[in-house]
C-alpha positions in Angstrom: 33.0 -108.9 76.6 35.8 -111.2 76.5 39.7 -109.9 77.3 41.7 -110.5 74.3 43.9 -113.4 73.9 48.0 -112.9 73.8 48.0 -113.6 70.3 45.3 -111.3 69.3 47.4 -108.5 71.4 50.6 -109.2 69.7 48.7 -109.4 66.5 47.5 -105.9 67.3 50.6 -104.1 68.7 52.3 -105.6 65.5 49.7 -103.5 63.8 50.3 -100.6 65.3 54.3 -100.9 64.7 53.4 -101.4 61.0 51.9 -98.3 60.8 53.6 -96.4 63.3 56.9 -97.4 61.0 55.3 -96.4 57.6 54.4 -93.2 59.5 58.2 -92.7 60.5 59.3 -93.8 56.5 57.4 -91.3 55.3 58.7 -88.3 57.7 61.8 -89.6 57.1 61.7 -89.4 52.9 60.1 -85.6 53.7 62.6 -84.5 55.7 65.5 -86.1 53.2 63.7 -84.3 50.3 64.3 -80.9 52.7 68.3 -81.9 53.6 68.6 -82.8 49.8 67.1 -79.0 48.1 69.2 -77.4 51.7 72.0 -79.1 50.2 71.3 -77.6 46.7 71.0 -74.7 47.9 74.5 -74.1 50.3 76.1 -75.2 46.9 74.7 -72.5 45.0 75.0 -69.9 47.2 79.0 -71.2 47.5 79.2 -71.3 44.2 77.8 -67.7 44.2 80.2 -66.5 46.8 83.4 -67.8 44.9 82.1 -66.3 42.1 81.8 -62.4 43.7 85.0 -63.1 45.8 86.6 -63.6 42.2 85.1 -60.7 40.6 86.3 -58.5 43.4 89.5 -59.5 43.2 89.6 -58.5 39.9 88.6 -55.0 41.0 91.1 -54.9 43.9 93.5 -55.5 41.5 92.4 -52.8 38.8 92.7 -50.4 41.9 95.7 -48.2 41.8 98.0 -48.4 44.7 97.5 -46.0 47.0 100.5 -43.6 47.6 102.3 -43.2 50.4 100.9 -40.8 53.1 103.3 -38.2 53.2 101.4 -36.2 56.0 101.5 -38.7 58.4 105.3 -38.4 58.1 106.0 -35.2 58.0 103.9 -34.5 61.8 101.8 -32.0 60.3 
């Protein structure tokens, strides 16, 4: 068994760096897809938020004020 030649070794660890960099593409694309529907989904659930913060400041303001305490004055 013969020890490989320089070139043969580069040749290989090349190789290995091809793969090892479609490997790393690939996790990469996966984890943008992930980051991409998390996005999606903080803008919906913003979008829901401003939504029920409006609706209940539309009830808030339906609400009738609430008279003053007069007990609390009065030191009873």
């Amino acid at each position: 068994m013969s020890a490989a030649s320089p070139i043969d070794q580069i040749a290989e660890r090349v190789e290995r760096l091809l793969v090892r960099h479609e490997e790393v593409q690939r996790t990469n694309a996966l984890l943008q897809e992930q980051v991409d529907a998390l996005t999606r989904e903080r803008d919906g659930l913003k979008s829901r938020l401003a939504a029920a913060r409006t609706r209940l400041d539309v009830l808030l303001e339906r609400l009738p004020a609430a008279p003053p305490n007069t007990e609390d004055s009065a030191g009873a």
